[in-house]
NUDRENFI-90755 format. One record per residue (C-alpha): residue in three letters; residue number from 1; x, y, z. Coordinates in steps of 0.25 Angstrom, whole numbers, plus 2048, in hexadecimal, padded with zeros to 3 digits. Example, Ala and Ser with C-alpha at 12.3 -4.5 7.8 and 13.67 -1.06 7.14 Angstrom:
2
{ALA; 1; {831; 7EE; 81F}};
{SER; 2; {837; 7FC; 81D}};
// end
This chain:
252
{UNK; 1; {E45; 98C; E1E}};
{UNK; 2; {E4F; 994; E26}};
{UNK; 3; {E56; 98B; E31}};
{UNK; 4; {E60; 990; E3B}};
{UNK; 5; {E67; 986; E42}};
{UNK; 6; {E6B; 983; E4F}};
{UNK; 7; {E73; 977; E55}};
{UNK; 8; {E70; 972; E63}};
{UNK; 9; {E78; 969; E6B}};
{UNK; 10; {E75; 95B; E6A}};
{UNK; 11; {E74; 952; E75}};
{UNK; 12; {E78; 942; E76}};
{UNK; 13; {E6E; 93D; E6F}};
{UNK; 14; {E66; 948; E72}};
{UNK; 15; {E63; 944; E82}};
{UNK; 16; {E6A; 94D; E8A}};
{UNK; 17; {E71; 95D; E87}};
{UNK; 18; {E7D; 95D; E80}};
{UNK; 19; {E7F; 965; E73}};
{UNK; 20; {E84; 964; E62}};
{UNK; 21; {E87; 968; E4F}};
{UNK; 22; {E82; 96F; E43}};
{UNK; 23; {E88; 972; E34}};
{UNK; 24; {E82; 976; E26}};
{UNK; 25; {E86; 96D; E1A}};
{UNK; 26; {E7C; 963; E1B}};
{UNK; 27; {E80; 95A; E10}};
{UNK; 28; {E8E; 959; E14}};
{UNK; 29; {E8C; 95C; E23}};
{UNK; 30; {E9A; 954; E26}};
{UNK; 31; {EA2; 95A; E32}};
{UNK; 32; {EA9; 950; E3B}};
{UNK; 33; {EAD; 958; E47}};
{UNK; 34; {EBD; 95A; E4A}};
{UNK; 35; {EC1; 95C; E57}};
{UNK; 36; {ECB; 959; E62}};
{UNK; 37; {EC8; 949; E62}};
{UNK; 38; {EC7; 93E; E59}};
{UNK; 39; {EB9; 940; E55}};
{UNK; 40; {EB9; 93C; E4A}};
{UNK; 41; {EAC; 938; E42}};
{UNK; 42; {EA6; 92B; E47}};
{UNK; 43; {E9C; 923; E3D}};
{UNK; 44; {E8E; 929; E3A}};
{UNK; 45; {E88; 91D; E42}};
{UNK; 46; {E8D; 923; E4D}};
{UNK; 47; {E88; 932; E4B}};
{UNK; 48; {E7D; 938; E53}};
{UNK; 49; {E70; 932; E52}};
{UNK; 50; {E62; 937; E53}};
{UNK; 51; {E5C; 929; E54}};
{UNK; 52; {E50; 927; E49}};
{UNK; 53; {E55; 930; E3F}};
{UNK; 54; {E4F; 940; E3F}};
{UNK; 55; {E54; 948; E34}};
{UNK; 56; {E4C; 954; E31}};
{UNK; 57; {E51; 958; E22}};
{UNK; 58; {E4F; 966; E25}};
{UNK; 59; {E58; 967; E2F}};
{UNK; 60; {E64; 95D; E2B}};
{UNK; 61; {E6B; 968; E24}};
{UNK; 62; {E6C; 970; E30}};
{UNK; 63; {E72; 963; E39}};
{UNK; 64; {E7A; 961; E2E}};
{UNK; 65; {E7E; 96F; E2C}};
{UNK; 66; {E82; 96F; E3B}};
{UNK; 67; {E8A; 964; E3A}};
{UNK; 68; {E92; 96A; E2F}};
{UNK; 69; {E95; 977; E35}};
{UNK; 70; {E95; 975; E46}};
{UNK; 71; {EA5; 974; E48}};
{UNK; 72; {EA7; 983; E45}};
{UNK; 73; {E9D; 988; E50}};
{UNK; 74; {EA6; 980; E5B}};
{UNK; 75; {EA4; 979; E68}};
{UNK; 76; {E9B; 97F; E74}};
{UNK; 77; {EA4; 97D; E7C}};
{UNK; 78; {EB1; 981; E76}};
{UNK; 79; {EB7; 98B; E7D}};
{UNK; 80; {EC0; 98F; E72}};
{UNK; 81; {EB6; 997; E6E}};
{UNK; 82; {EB1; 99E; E7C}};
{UNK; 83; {EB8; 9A8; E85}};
{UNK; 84; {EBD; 99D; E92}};
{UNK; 85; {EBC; 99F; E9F}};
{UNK; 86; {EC8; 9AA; EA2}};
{UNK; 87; {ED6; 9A7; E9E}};
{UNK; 88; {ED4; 997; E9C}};
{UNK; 89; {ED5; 990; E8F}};
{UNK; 90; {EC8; 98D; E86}};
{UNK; 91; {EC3; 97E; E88}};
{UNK; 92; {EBF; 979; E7C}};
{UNK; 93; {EB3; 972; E79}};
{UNK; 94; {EB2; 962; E80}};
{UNK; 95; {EAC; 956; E7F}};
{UNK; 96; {E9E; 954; E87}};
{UNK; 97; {E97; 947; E89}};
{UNK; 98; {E89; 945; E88}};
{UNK; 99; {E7F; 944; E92}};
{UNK; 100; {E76; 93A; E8A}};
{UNK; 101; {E74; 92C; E8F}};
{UNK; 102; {E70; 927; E81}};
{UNK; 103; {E6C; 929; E73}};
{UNK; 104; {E76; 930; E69}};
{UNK; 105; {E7D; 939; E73}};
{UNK; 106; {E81; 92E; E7E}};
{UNK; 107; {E8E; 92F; E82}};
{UNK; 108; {E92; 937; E76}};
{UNK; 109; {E9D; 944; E79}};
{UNK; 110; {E9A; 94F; E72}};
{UNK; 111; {E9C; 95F; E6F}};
{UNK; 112; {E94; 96A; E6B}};
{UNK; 113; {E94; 974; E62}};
{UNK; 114; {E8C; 980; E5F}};
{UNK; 115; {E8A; 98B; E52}};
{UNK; 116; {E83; 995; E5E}};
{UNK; 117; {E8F; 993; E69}};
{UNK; 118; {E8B; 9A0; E70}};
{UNK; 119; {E7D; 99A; E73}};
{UNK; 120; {E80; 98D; E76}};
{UNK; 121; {E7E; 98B; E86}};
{UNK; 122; {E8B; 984; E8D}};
{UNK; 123; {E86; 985; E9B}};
{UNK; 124; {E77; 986; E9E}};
{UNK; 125; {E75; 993; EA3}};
{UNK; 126; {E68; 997; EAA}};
{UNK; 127; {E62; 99C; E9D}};
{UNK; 128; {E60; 994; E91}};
{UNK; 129; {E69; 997; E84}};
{UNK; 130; {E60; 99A; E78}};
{UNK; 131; {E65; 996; E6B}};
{UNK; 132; {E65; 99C; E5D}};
{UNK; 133; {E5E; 998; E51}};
{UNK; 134; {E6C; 994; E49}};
{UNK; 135; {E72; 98C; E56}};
{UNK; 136; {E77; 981; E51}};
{UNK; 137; {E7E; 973; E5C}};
{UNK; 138; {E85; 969; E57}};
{UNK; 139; {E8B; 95B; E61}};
{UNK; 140; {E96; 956; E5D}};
{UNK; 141; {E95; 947; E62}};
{UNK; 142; {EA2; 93E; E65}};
{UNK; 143; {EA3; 931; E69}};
{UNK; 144; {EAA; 92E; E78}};
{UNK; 145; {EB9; 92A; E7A}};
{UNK; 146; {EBC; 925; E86}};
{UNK; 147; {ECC; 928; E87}};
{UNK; 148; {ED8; 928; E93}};
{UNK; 149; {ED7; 933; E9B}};
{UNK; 150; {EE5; 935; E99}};
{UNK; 151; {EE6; 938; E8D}};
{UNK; 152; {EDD; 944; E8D}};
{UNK; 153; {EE3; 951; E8F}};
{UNK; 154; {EDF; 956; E9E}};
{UNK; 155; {EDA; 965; E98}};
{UNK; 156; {ED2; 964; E8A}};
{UNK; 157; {EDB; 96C; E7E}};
{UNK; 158; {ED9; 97B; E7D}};
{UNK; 159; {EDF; 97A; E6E}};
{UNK; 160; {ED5; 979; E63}};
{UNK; 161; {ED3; 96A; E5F}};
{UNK; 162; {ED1; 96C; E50}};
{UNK; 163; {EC9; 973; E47}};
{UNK; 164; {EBD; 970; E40}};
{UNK; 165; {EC3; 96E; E2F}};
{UNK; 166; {EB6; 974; E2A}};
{UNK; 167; {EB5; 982; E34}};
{UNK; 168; {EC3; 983; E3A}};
{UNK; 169; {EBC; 984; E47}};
{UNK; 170; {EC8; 97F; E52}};
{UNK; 171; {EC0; 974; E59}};
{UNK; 172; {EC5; 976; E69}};
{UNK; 173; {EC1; 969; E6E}};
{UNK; 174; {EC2; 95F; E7A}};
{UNK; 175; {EBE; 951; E78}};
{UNK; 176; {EC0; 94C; E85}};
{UNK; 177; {EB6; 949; E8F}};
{UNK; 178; {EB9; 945; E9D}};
{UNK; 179; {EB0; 93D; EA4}};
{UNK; 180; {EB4; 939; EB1}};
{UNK; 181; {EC1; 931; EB0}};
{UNK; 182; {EBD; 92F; EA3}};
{UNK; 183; {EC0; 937; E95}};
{UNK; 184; {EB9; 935; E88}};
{UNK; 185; {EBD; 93E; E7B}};
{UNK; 186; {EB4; 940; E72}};
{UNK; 187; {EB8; 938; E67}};
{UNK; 188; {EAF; 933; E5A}};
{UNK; 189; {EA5; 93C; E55}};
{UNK; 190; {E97; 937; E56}};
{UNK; 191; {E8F; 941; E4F}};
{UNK; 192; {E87; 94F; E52}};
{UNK; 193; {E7B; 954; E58}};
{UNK; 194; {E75; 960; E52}};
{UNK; 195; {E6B; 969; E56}};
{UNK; 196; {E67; 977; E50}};
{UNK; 197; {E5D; 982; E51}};
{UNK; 198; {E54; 987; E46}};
{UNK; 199; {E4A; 992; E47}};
{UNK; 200; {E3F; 98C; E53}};
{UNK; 201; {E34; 98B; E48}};
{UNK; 202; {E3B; 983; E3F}};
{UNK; 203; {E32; 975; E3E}};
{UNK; 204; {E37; 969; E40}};
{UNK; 205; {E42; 96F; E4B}};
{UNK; 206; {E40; 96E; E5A}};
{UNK; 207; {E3C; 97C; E5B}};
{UNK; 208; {E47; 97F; E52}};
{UNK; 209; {E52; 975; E57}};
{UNK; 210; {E58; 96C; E4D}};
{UNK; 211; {E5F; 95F; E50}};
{UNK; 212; {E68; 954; E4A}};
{UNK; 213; {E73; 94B; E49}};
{UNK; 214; {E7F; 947; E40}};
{UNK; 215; {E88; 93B; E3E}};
{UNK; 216; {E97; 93E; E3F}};
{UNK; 217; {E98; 93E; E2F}};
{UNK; 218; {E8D; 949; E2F}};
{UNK; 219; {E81; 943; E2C}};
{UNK; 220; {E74; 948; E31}};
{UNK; 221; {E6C; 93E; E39}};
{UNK; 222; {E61; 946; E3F}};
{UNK; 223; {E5C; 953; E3E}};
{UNK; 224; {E51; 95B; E42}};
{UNK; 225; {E48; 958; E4F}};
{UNK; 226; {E50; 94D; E53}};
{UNK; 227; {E47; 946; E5F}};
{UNK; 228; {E53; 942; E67}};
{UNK; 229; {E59; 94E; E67}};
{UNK; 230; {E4D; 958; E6A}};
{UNK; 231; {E49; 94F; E75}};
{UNK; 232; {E56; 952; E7C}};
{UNK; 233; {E59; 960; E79}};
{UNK; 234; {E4A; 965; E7B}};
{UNK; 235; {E4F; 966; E8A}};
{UNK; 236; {E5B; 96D; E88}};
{UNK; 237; {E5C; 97D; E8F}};
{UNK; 238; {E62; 985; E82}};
{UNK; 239; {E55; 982; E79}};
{UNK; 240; {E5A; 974; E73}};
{UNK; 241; {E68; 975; E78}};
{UNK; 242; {E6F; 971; E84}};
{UNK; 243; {E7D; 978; E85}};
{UNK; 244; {E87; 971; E8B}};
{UNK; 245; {E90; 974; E9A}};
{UNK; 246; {E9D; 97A; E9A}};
{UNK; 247; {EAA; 972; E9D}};
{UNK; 248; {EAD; 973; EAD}};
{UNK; 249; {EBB; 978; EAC}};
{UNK; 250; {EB4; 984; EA3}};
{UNK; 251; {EAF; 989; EAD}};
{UNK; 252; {EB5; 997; EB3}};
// end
């Protein structure tokens, strides 16, 4: 059976739109994100979870896959890798919190990537964004760091915080999120959400989206149609994803 793949954006705990990772060795899918924080790899305890366990054997290769593989597509919203408004200098991606009030996205940051960038909605425009069979999303999920806003840098870095060893892909990347008159980095990485698009017909999809989860040391701990997730993203504009805003001062 021929299955193309396609990532969607996964949401905290699958309750309210926010957007996630895909990669191909589904042995060995180990690929702990680098970045321009501390994130480094938290305990497997503490990865994403899909409550009672759903993983669909025919579709854990794909997650798996994505998971090995999603560092070289790069952020959504890294503007390192879009013409900026006029003459200013490219933001680069940043941390965003999640909307969700509880389950496995509560109170998580988090950050985006997407294998299809070109079709992945960051505003939502007045028509909804198809996406291709192959589109594959993966969310990069850190745990929150409350730190002194002193010690933050007043404009986010426009130099590349590092590449990824296994693509060489520079990763441009803010962790900083300020809320208020208060700031939080993104810190420990907690996991990734994963969802992907197969042919529609595929059975045992949700109308051909995939969806799953993967501790920080790779494993795969759902897959398939996930209940929580499909419950959430079934409301989303963009077929099953949701797209995210741009940052304010990107404005023109």
């Amino acid at each position: 059976m021929r299955v193309a793949w396609f990532l969607l954006v996964l949401v905290p705990a699958c309750s309210h739109p926010v957007d996630e990772p895909v990669s191909p060795d589904a042995e060995n899918p180990k690929s702990p994100p680098s970045g321009g924080s501390s994130s480094s790899p938290a305990s497997p305890a503490a990865a994403p979870s899909a409550g009672a366990a759903e993983v669909d054997a025919r579709f854990a290769p794909l997650i798996a896959s994505a998971y090995r593989d999603y560092k070289a597509w790069g952020r959504v919203d890294d503007e390192l890798r879009w013409a900026p408004w006029l003459c200013r200098l490219p933001l680069p991606g940043r941390a965003r919190m999640s909307a969700a009030e509880d389950g496995g996205h509560a109170r998580k940051l988090y950050s985006v990537f997407a294998k299809h960038r070109d079709r992945y909605p960051l505003v939502q425009a007045e028509a909804p964004v198809s996406q291709p069979v192959g589109q594959a999303l993966v969310k990069e999920s850190y745990h929150p760091e409350l730190v002194d806003a002193k010690e933050v840098p007043e404009l986010p870095s426009h130099q590349p915080s590092g590449a990824d060893g296994a693509s060489g892909t520079p990763d441009h990347f803010d962790p900083y999120l300020r809320d208020g008159d208060r700031v939080y980095r993104a810190s420990r990485f907690a996991g990734a959400y994963v969802v992907l698009k197969v042919a529609p017909e595929t059975p045992g999809t949700d109308a051909g989206w995939v969806y799953g989860t993967v501790t920080p040391g790779g494993e795969v701990t759902s897959a398939g149609r996930v209940a929580s997730c499909m419950g959430c993203h079934v409301s989303a504009r963009h077929e099953r994803v949701f797209g995210i805003a741009p940052a304010p001062s990107a404005a023109p």
